[in-house]
N, CA, C and O atoms as a GROMACS GRO file, in nm:
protein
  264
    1UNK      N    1  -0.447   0.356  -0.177
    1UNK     CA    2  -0.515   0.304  -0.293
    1UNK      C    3  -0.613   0.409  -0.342
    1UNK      O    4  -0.637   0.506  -0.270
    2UNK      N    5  -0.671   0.397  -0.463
    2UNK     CA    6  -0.747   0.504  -0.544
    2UNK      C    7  -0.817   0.447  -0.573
    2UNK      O    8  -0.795   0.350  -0.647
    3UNK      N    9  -0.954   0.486  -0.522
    3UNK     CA   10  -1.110   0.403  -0.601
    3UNK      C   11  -1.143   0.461  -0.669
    3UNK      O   12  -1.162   0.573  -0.622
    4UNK      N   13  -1.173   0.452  -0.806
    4UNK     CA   14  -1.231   0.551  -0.890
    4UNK      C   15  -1.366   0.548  -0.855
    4UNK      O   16  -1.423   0.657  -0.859
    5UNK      N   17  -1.441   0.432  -0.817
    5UNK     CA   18  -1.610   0.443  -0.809
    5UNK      C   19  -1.614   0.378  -0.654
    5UNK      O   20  -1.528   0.333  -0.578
    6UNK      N   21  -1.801   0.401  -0.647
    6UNK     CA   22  -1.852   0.358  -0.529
    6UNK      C   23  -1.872   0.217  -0.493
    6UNK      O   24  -1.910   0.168  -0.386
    7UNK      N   25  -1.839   0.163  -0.605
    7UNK     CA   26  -1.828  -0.020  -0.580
    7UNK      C   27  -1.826  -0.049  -0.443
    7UNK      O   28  -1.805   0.045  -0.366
    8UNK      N   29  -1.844  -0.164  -0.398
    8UNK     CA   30  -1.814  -0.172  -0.254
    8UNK      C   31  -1.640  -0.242  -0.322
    8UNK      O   32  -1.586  -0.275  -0.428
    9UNK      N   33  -1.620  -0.236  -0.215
    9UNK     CA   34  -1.395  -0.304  -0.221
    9UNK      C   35  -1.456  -0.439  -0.255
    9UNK      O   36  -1.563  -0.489  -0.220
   10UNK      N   37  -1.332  -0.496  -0.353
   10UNK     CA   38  -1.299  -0.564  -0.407
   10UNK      C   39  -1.196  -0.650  -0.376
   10UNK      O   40  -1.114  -0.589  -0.444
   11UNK      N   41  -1.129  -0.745  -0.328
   11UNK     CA   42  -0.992  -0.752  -0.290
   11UNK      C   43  -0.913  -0.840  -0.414
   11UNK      O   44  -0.791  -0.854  -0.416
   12UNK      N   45  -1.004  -0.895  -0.514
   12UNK     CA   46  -0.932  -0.977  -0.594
   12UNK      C   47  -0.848  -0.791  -0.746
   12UNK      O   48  -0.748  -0.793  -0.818
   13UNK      N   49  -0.950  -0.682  -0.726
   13UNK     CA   50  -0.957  -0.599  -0.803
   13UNK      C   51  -0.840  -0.577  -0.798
   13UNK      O   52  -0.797  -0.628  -0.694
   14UNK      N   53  -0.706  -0.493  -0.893
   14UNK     CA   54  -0.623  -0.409  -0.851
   14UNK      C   55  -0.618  -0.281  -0.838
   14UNK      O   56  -0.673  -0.207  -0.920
   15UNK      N   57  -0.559  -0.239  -0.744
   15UNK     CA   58  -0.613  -0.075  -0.735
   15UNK      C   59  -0.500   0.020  -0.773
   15UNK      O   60  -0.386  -0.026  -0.783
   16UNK      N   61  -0.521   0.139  -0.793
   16UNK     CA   62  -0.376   0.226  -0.777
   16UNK      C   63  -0.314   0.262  -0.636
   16UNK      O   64  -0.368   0.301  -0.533
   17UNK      N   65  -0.225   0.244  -0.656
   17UNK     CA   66  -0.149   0.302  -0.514
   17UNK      C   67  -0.127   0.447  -0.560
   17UNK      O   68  -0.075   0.477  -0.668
   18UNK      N   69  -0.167   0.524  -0.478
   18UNK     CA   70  -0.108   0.690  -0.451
   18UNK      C   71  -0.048   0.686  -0.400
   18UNK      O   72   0.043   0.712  -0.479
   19UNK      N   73   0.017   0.666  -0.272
   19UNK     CA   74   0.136   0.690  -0.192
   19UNK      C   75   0.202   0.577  -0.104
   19UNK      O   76   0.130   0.533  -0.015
   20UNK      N   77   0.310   0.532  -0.114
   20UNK     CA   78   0.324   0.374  -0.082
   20UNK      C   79   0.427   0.452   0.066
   20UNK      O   80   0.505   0.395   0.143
   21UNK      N   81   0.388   0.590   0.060
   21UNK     CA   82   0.483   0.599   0.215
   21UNK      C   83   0.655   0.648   0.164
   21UNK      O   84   0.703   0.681   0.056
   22UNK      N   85   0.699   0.635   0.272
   22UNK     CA   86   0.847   0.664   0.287
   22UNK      C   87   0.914   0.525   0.314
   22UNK      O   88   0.873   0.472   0.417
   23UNK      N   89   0.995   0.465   0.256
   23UNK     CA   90   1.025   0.314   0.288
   23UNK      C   91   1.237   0.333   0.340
   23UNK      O   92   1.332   0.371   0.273
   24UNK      N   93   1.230   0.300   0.435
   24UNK     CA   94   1.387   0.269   0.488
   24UNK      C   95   1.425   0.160   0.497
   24UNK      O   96   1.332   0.087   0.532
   25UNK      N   97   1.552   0.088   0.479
   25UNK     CA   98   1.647  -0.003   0.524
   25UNK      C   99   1.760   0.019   0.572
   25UNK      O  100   1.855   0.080   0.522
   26UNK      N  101   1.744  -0.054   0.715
   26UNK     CA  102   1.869  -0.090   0.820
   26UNK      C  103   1.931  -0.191   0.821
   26UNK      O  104   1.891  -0.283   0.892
   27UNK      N  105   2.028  -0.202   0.758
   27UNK     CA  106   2.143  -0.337   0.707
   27UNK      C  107   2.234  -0.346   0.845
   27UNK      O  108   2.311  -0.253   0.870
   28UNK      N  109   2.223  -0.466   0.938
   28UNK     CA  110   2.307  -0.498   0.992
   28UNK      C  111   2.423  -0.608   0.980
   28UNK      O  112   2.491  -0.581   0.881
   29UNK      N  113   2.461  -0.700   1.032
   29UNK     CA  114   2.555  -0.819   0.987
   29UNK      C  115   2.461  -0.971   1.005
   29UNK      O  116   2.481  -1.073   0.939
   30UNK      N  117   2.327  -0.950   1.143
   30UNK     CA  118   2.311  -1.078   1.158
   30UNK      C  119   2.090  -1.004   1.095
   30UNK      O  120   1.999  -1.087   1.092
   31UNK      N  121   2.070  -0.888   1.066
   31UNK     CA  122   1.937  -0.830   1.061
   31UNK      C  123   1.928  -0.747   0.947
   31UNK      O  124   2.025  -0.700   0.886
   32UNK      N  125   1.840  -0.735   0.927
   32UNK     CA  126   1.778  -0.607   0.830
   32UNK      C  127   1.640  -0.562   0.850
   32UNK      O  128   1.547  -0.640   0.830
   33UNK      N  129   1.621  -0.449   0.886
   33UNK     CA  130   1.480  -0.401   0.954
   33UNK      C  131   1.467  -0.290   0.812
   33UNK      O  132   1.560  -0.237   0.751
   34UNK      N  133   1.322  -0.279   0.788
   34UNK     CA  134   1.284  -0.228   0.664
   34UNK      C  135   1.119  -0.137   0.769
   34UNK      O  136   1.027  -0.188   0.832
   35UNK      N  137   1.149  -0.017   0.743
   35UNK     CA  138   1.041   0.070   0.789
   35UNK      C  139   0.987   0.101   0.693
   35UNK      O  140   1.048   0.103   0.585
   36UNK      N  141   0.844   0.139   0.704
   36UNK     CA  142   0.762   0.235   0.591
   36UNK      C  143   0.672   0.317   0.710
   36UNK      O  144   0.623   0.268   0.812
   37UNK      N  145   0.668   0.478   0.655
   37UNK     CA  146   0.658   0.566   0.682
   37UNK      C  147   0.484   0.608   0.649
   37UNK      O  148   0.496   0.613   0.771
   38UNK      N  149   0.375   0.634   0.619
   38UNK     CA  150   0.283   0.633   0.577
   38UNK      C  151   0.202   0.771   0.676
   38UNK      O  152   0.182   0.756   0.796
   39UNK      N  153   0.172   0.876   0.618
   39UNK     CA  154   0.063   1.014   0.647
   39UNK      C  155  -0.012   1.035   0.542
   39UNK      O  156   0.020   1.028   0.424
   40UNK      N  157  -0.129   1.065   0.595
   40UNK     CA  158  -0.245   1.105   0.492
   40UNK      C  159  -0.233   1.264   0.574
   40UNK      O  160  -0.247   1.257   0.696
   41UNK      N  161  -0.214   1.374   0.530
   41UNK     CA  162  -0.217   1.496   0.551
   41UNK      C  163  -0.387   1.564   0.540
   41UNK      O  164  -0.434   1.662   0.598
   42UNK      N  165  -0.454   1.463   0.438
   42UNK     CA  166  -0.630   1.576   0.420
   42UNK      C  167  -0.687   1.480   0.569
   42UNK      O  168  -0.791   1.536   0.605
   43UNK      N  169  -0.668   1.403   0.629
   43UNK     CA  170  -0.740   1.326   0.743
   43UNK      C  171  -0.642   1.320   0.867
   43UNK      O  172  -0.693   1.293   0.976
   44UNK      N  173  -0.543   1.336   0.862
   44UNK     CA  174  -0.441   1.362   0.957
   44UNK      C  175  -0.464   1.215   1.029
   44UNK      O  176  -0.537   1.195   1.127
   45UNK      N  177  -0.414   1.154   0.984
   45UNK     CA  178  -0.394   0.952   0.964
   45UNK      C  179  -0.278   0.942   0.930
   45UNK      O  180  -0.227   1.011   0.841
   46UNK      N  181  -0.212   0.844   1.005
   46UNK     CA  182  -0.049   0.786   0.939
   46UNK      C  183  -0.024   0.637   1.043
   46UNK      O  184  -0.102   0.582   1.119
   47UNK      N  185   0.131   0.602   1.004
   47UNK     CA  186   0.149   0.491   1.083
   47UNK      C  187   0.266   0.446   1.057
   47UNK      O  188   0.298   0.431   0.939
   48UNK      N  189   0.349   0.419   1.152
   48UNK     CA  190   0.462   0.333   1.092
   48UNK      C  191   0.497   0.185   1.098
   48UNK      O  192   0.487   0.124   1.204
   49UNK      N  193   0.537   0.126   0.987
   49UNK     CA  194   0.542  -0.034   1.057
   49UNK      C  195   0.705  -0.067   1.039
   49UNK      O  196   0.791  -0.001   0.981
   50UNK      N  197   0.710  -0.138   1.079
   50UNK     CA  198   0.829  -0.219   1.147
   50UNK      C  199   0.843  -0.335   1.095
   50UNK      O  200   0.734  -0.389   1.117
   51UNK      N  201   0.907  -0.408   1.040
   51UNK     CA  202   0.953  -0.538   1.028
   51UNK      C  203   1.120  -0.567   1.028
   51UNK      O  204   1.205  -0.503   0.965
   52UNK      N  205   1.141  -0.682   1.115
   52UNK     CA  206   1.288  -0.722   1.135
   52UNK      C  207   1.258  -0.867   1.070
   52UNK      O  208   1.160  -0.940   1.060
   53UNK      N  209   1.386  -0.871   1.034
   53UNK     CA  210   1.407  -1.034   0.978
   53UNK      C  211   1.558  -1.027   1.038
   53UNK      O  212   1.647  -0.943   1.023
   54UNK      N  213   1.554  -1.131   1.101
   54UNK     CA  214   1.704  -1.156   1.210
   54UNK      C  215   1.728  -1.308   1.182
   54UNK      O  216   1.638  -1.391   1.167
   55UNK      N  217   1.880  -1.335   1.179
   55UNK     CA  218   1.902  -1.463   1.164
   55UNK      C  219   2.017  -1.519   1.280
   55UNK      O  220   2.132  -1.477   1.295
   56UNK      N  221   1.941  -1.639   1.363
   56UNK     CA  222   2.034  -1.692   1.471
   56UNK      C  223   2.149  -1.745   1.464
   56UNK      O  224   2.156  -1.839   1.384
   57UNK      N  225   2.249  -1.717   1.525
   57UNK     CA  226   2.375  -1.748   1.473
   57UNK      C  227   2.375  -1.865   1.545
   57UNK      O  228   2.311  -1.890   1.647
   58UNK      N  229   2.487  -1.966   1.456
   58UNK     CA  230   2.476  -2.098   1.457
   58UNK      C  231   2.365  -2.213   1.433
   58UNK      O  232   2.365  -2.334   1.455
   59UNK      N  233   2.252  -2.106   1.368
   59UNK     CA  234   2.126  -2.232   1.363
   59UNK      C  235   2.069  -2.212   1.269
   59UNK      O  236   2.111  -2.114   1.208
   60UNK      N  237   2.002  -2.254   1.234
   60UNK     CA  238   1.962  -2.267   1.083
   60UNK      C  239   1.767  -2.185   1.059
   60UNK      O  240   1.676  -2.209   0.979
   61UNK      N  241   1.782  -2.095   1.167
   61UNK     CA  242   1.668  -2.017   1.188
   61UNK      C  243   1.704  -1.852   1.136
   61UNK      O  244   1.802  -1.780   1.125
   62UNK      N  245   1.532  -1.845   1.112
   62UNK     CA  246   1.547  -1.661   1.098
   62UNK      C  247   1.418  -1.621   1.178
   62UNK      O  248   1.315  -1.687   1.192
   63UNK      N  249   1.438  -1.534   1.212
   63UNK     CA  250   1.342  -1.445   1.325
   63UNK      C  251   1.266  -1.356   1.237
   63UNK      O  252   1.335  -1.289   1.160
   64UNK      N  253   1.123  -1.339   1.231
   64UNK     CA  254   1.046  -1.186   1.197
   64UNK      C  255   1.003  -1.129   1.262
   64UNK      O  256   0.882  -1.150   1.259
   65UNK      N  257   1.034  -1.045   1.343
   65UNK     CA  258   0.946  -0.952   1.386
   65UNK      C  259   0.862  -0.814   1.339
   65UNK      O  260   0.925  -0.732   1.272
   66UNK      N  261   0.711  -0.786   1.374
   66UNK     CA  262   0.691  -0.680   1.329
   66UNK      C  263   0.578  -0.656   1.417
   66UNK      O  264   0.515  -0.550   1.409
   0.00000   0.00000   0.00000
């Protein structure tokens, strides 16, 4: 996100996104796992997250993991 001023944060505000990361999808038959990739290079900060959405066969459920 991009603050233009010293405001304190806002959460209702909208902000700019600068870099929303590197984003992947893994398409399986019963899953689909969706990564995002995220480095700040001037602070040497990053992170990756994980989320699965899986669906049980024969039942009327879906799984999230992250």
């Amino acid at each position: 996100m991009l603050r233009r001023d010293q405001d304190a944060y806002d959460y209702v505000k909208q902000y700019e996104i600068v870099d929303s990361g590197k984003w992947t999808v893994e398409r399986h038959r019963d899953s689909v796992r969706f990564t995002q990739e995220l480095t700040d290079p001037s602070s040497g900060y990053g992170y990756i997250y994980q989320k699965t959405m899986r669906l049980i066969k024969g039942k009327p459920e879906m799984v999230l993991e992250h």
